[in-house]
Backbone as JSON Lines, residues from 0, in Angstrom:
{"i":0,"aa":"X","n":[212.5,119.35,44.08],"ca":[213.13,119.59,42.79],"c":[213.84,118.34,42.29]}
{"i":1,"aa":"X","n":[214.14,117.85,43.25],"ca":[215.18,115.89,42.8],"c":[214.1,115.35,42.13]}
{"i":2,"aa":"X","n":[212.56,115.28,42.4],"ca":[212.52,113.72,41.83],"c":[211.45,114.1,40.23]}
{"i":3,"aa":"X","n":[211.51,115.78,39.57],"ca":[211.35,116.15,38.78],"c":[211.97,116.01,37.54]}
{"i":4,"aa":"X","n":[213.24,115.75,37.96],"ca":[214.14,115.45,37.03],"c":[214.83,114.27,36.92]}
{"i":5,"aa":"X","n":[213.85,113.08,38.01],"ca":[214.46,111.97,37.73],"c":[213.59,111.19,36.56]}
{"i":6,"aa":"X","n":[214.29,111.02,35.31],"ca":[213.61,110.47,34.33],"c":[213.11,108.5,34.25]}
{"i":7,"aa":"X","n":[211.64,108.94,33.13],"ca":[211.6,107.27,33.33],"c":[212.24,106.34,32.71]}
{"i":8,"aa":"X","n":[212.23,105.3,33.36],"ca":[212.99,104.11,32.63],"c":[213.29,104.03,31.44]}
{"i":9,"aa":"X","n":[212.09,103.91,30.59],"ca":[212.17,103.62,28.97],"c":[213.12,104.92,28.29]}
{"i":10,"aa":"X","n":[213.8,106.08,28.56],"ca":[214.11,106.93,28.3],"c":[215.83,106.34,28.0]}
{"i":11,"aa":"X","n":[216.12,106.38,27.06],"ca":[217.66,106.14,26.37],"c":[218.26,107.23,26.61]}
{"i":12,"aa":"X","n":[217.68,108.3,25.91],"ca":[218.83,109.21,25.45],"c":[218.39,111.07,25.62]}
{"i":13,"aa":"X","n":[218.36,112.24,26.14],"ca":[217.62,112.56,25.62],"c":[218.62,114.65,25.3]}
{"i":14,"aa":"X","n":[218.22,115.0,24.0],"ca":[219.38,115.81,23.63],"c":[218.41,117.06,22.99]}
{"i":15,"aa":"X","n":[219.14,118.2,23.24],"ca":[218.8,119.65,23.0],"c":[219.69,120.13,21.99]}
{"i":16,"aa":"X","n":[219.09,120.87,21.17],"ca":[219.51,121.72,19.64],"c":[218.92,123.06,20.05]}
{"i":17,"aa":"X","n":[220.17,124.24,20.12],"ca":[219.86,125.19,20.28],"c":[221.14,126.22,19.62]}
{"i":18,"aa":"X","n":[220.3,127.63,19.68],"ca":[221.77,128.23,18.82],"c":[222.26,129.11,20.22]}
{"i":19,"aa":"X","n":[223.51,129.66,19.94],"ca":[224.37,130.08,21.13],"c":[223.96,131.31,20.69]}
{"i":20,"aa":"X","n":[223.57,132.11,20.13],"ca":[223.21,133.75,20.35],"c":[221.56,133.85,19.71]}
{"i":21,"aa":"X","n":[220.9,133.08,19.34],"ca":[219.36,133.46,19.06],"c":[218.69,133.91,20.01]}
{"i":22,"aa":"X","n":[217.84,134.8,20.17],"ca":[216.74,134.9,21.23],"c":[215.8,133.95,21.08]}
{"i":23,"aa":"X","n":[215.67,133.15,20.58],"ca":[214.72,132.25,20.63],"c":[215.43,131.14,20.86]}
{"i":24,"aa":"X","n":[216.53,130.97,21.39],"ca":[217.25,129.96,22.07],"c":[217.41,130.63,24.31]}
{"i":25,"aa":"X","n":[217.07,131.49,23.92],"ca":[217.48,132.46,25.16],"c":[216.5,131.51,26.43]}
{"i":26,"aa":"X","n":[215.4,131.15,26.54],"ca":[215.29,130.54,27.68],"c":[215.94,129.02,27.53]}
{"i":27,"aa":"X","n":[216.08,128.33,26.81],"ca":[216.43,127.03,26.61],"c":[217.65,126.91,27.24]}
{"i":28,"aa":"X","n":[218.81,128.23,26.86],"ca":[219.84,128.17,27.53],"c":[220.18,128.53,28.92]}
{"i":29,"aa":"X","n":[218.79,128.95,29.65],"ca":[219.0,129.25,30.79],"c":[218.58,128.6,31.72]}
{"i":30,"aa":"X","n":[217.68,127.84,31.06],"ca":[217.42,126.16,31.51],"c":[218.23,125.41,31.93]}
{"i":31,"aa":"X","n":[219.48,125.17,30.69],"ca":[220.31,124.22,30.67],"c":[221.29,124.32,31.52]}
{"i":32,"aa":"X","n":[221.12,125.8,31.82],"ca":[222.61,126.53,32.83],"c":[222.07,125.97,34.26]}
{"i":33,"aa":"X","n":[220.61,126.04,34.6],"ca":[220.0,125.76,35.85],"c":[219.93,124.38,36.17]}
{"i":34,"aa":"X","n":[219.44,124.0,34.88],"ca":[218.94,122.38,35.67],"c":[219.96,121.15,34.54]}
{"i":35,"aa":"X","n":[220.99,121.57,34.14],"ca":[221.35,120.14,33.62],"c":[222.2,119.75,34.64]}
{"i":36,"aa":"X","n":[223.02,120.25,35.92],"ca":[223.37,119.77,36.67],"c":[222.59,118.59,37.63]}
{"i":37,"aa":"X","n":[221.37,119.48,37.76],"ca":[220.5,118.26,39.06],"c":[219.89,117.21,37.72]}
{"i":38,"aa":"X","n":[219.72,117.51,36.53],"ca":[219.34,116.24,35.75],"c":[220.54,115.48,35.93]}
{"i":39,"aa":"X","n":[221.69,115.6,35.17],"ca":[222.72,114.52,35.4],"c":[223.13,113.91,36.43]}
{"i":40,"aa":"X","n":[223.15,114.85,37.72],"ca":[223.08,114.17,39.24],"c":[221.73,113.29,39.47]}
{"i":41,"aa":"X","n":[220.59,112.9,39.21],"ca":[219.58,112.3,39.13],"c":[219.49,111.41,37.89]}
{"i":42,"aa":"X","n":[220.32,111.43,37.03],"ca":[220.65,110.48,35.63],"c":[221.65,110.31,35.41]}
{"i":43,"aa":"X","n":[222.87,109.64,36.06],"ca":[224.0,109.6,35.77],"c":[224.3,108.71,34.52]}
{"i":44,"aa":"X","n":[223.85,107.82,33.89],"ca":[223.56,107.16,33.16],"c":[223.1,106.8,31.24]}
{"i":45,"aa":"X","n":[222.15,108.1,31.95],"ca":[221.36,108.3,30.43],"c":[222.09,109.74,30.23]}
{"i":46,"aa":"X","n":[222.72,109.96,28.45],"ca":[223.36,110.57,27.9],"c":[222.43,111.85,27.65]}
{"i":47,"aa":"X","n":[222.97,112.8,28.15],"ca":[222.39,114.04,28.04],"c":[222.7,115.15,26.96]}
{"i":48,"aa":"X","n":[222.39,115.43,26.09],"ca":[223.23,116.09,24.97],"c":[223.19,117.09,24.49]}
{"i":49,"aa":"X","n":[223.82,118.19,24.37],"ca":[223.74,119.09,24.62],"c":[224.1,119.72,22.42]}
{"i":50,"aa":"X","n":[223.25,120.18,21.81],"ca":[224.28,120.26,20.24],"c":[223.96,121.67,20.05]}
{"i":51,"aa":"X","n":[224.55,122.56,19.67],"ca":[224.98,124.16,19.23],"c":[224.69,124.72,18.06]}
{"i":52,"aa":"X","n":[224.47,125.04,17.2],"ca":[224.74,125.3,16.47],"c":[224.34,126.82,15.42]}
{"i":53,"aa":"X","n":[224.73,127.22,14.74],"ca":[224.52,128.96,14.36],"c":[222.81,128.66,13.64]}
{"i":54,"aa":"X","n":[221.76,129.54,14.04],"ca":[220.76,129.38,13.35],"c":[219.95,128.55,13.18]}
{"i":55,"aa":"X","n":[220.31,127.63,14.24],"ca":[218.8,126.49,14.37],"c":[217.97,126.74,15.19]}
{"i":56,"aa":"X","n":[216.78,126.1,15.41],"ca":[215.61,126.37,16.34],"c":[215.43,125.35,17.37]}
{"i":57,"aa":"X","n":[215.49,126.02,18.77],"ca":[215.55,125.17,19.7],"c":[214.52,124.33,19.57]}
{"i":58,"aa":"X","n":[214.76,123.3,20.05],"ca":[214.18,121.75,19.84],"c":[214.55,120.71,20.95]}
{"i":59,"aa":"X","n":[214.38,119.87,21.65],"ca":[214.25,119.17,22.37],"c":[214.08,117.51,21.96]}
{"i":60,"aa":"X","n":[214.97,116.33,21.76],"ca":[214.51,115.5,20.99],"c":[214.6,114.16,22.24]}
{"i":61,"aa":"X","n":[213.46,112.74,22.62],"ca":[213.96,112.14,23.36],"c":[213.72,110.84,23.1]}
{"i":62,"aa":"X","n":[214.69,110.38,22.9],"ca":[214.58,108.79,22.55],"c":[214.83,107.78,23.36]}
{"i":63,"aa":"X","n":[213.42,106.76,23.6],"ca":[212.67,105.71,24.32],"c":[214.3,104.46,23.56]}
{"i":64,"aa":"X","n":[213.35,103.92,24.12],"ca":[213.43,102.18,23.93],"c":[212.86,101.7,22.24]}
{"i":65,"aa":"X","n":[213.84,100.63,22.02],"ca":[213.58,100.53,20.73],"c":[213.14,101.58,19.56]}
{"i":66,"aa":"X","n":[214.34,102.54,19.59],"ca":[214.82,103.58,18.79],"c":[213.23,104.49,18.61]}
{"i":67,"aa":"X","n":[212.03,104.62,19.34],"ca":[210.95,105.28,19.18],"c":[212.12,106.84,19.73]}
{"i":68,"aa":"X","n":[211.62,108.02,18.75],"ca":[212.06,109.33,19.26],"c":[210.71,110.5,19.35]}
{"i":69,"aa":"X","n":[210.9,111.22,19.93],"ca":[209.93,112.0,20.11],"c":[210.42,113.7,20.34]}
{"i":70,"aa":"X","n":[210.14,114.42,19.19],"ca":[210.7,115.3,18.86],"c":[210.03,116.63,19.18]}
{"i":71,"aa":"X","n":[210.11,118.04,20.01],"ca":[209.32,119.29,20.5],"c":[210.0,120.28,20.14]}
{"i":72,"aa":"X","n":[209.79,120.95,19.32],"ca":[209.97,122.19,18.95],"c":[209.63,123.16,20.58]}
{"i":73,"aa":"X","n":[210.71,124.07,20.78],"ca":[210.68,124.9,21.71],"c":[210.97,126.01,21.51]}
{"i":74,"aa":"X","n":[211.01,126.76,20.28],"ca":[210.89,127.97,19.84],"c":[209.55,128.99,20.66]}
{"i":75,"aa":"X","n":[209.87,130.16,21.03],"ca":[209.13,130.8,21.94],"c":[208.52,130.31,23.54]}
{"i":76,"aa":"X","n":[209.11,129.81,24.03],"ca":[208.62,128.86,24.8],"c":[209.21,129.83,26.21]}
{"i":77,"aa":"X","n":[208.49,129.87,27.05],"ca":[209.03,130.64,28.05],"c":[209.71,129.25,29.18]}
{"i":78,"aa":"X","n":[210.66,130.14,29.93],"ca":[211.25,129.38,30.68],"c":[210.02,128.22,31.73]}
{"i":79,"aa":"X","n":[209.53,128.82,32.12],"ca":[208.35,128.05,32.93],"c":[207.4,126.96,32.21]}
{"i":80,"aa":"X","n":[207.08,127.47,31.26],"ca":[206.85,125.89,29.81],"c":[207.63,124.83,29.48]}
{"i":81,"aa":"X","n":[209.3,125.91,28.82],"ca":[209.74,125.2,28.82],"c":[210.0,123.85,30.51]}
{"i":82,"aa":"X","n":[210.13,124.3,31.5],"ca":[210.47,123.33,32.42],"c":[209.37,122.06,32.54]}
{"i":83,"aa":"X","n":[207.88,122.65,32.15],"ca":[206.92,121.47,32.43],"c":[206.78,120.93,31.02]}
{"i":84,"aa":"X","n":[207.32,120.98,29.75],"ca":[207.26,120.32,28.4],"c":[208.2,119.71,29.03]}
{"i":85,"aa":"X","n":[209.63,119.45,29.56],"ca":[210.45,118.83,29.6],"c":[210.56,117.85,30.74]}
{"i":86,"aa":"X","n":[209.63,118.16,31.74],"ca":[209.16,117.24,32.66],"c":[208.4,116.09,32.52]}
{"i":87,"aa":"X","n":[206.86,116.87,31.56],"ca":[206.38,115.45,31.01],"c":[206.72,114.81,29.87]}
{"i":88,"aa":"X","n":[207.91,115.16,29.06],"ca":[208.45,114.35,28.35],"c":[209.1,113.23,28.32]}
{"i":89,"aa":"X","n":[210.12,113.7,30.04],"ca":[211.23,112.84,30.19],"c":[210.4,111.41,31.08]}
{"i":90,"aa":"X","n":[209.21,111.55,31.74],"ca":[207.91,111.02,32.48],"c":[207.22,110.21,31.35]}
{"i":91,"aa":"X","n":[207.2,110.68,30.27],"ca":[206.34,109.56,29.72],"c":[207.0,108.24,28.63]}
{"i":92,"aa":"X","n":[205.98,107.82,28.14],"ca":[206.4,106.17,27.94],"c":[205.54,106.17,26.34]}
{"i":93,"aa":"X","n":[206.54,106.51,24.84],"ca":[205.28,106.72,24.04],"c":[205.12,105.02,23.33]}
């Protein structure tokens, strides 16, 4: 489970938009409850961000090197998707 969440190099920054009572925020947040601990223990470094807000659609946004961002809609996304969208996101190099 450690070296899943150790992200690659080129990776700056990488931050979640979700609402605090949507069901279509409902696995995203149970994600975040599970694994943003072993991400930040495996990324102490790179800023992890967490933004709230009433009525938005979970989203996932991650920004490389030289301000390239790369943006995933995660609306309906089951917990088990969601974990491997966010694996090869934080893994790749766009």
């Amino acid at each position: 489970m450690a070296s899943k969440y150790a992200f690659a190099k080129p990776l700056k920054e990488l931050r979640f938009h979700l609402c605090q009572t949507s069901a279509s925020s409902t696995s995203l947040r149970s994600f975040l409850q599970r694994a943003y601990p072993v991400m930040k223990k495996h990324n102490p470094y790179i800023p992890i961000l967490i933004r709230e807000a009433q009525g938005v659609s979970p989203q996932v946004i991650a920004r490389f090197e030289y301000g390239k961002e790369v943006k995933l809609p995660l609306d309906g996304v089951t917990d088990k998707e969601l974990e491997t969208t966010i694996e090869k996101l934080v893994m790749t190099t766009p």
